[in-house]
C-alpha positions as a Markdown table, in Angstrom:
| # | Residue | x | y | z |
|---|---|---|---|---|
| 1 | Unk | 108.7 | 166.0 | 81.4 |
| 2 | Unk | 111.9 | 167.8 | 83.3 |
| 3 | Unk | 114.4 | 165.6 | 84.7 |
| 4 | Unk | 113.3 | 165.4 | 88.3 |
| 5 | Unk | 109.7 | 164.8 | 87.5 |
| 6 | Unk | 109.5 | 161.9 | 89.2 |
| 7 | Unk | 111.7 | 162.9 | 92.2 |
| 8 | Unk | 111.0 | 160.8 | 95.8 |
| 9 | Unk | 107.9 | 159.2 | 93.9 |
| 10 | Unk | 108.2 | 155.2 | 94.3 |
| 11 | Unk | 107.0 | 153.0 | 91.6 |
| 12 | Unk | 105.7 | 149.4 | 91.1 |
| 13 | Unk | 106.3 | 148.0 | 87.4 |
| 14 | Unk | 105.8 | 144.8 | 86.2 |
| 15 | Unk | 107.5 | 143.1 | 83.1 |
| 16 | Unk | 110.6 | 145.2 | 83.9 |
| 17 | Unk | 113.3 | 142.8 | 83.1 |
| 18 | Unk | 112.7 | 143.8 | 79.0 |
| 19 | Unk | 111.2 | 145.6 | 76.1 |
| 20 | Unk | 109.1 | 148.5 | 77.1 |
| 21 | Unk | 109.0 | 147.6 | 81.3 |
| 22 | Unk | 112.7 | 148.2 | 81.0 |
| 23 | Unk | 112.4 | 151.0 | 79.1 |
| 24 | Unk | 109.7 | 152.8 | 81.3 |
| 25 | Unk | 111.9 | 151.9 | 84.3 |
| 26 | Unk | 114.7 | 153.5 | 83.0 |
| 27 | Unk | 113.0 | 156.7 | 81.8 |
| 28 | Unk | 111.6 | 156.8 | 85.7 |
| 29 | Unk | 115.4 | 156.3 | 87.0 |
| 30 | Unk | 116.8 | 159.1 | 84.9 |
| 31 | Unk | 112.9 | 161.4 | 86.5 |
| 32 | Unk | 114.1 | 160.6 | 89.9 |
| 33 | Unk | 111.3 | 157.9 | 90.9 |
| 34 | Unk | 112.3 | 154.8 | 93.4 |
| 35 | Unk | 111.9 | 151.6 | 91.5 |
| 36 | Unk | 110.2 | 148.1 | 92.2 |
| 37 | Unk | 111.1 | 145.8 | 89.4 |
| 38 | Unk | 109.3 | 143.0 | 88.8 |
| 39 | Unk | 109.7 | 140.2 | 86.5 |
| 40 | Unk | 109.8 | 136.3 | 86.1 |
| 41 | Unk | 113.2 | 136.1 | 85.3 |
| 42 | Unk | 115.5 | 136.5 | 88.3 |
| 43 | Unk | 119.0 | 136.6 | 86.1 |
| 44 | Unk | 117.5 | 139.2 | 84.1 |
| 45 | Unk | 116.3 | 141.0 | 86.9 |
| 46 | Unk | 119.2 | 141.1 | 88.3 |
| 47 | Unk | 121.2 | 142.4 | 84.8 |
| 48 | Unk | 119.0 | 145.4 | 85.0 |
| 49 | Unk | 119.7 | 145.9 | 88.8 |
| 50 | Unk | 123.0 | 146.2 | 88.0 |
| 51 | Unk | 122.9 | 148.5 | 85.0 |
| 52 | Unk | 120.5 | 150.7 | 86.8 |
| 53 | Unk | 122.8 | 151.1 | 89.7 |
| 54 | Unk | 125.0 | 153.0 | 87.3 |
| 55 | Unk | 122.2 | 155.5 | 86.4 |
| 56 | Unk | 120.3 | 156.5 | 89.7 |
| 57 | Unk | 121.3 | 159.2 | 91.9 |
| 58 | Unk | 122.4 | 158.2 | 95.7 |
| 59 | Unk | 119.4 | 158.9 | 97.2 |
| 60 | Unk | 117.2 | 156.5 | 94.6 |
| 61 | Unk | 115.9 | 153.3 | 95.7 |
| 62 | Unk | 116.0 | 150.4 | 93.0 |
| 63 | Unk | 114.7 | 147.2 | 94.7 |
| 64 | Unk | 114.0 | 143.7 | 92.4 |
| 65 | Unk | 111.4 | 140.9 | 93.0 |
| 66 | Unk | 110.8 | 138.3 | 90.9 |
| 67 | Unk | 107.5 | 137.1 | 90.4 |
| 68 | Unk | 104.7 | 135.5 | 88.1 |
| 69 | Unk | 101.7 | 137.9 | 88.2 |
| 70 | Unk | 99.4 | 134.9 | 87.5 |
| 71 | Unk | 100.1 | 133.7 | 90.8 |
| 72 | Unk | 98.3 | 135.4 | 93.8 |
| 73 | Unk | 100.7 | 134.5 | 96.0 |
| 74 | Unk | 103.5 | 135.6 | 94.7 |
| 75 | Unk | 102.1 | 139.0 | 94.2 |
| 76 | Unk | 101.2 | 139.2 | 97.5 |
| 77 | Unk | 104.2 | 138.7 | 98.7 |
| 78 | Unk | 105.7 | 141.5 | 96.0 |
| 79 | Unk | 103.3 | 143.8 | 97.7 |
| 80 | Unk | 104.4 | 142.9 | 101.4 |
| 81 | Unk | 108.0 | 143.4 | 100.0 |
| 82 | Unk | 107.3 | 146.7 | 98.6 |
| 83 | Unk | 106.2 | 147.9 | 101.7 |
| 84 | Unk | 108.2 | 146.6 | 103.7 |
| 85 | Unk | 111.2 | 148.7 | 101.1 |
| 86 | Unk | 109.2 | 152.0 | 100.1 |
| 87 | Unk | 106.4 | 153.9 | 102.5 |
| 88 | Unk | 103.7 | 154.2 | 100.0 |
| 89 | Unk | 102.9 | 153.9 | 96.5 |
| 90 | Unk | 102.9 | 156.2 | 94.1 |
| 91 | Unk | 102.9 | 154.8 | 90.4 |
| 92 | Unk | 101.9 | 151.1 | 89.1 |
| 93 | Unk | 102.4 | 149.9 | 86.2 |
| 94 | Unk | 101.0 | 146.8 | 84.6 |
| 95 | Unk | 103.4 | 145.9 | 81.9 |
| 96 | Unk | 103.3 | 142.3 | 82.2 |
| 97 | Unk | 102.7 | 140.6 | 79.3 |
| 98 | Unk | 103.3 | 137.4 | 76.9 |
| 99 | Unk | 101.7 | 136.3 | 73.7 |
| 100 | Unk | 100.2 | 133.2 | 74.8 |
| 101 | Unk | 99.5 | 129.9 | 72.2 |
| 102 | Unk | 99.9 | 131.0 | 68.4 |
| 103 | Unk | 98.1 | 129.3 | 65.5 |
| 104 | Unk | 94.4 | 128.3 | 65.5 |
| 105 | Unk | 92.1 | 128.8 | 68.0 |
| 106 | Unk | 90.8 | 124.7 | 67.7 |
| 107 | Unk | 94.5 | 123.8 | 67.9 |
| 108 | Unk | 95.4 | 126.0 | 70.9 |
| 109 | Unk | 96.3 | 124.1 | 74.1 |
| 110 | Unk | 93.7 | 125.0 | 77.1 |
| 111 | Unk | 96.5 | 125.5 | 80.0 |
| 112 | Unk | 98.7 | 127.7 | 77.3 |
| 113 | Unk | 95.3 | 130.0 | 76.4 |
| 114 | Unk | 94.3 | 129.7 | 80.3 |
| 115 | Unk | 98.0 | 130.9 | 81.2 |
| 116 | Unk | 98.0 | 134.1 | 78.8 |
| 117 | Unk | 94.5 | 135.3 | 80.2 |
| 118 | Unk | 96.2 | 134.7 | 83.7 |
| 119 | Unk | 99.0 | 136.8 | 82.9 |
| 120 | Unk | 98.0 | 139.4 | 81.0 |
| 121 | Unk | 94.8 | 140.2 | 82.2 |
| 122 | Unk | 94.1 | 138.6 | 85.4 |
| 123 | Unk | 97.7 | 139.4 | 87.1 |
| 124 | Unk | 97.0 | 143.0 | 86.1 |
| 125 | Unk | 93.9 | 143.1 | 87.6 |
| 126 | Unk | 95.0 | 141.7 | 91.0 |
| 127 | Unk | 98.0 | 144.2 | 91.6 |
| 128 | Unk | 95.0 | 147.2 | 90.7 |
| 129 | Unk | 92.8 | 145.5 | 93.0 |
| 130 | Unk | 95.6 | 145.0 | 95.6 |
| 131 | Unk | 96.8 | 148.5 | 95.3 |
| 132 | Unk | 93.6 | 150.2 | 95.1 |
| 133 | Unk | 92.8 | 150.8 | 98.6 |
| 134 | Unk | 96.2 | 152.1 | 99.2 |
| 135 | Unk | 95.6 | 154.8 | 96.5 |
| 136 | Unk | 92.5 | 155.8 | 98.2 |
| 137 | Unk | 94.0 | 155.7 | 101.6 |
| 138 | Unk | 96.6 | 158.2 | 100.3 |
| 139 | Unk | 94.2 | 160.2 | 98.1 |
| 140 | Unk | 96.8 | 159.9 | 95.0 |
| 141 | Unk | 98.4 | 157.8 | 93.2 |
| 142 | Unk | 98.4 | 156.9 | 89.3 |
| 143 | Unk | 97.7 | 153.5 | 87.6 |
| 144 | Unk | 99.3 | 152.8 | 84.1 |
| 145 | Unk | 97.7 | 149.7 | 82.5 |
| 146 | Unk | 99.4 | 149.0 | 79.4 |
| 147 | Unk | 97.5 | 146.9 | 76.8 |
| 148 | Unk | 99.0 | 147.2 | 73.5 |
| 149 | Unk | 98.5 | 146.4 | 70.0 |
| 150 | Unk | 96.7 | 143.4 | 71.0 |
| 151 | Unk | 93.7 | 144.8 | 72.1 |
| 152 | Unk | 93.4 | 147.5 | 69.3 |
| 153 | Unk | 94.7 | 145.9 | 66.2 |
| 154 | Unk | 94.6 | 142.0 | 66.9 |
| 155 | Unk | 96.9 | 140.0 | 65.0 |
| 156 | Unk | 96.1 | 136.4 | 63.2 |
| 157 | Unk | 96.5 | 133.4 | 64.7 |
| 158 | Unk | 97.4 | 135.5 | 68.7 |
| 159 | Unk | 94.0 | 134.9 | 70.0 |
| 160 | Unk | 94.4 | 134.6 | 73.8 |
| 161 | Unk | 96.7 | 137.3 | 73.3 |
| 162 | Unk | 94.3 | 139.6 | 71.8 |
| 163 | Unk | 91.3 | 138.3 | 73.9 |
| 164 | Unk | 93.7 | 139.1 | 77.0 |
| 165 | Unk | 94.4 | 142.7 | 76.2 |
| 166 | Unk | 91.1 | 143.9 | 74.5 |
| 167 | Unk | 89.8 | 142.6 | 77.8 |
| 168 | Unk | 91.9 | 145.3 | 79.6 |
């Protein structure tokens, strides 16, 4: 991709306080995009706020919103914000993730399992379904669901983690 691939588009990404969010949010600072970072972690957030500052051009938009994506509500009100900072969307990307309860299925705690599905599959869902009519409004736009090694090549002992992202 050349440098300014991205230019003037505006993106919504999810889990972009570390790991690969981060990294895709940094590779769509240094294309040109306007960013909307979300995370759960506000100081982190916030660390990557600052360190992106350093990398956008003047004219790039970096805005931060902490949220849980299992929560409704506070996606909601991540959406309103967006749109209340950027004129349309472009790009989402569902990053959000976590591993969930580890160990054996019968010794896994309900809420913890509950919580992972939540997160990683029904939060990503929401912002889609959210979105959606937007795209279609516009007549573009891109989704990104990322789903990971979870869903592909489950791992012992991570089963609401693999349940989560094969569902994707």
């Amino acid at each position: 991709m050349s440098k300014d691939n991205l230019l003037g588009k505006n993106a919504f990404i999810t889990g972009a306080s570390q790991g690969l969010g981060y990294e895709i949010a940094k590779g769509f600072i240094s294309m040109g995009a306007n960013i909307f970072l979300c995370a759960r972690s506000d100081i982190k957030l916030r660390k990557v706020y600052e360190e992106f500052q350093q990398l956008k051009h003047p004219e790039q938009k970096i805005v931060i919103f902490p949220i849980d994506i299992s929560i409704e509500a506070q996606c909601d009100k991540a959406i309103e914000y967006f749109f209340e900072s950027f004129n349309k969307i472009d790009i989402l990307i569902n990053n959000a993730g976590i591993i969930g309860p580890k160990g054996l299925f019968d010794n896994s705690e309900w809420l913890q399992w509950k919580y992972a599905m939540n997160v990683n599959f029904y939060g990503s869902v929401y912002l889609i379904f959210r979105f959606l009519p937007h795209f279609k409004k516009q007549r573009s736009g891109s989704i990104i669901q990322l789903s990971g090694g979870g869903a592909t090549s489950p791992l012992p002992n991570m089963t609401a983690y693999a349940a989560s992202k094969a569902a994707l």
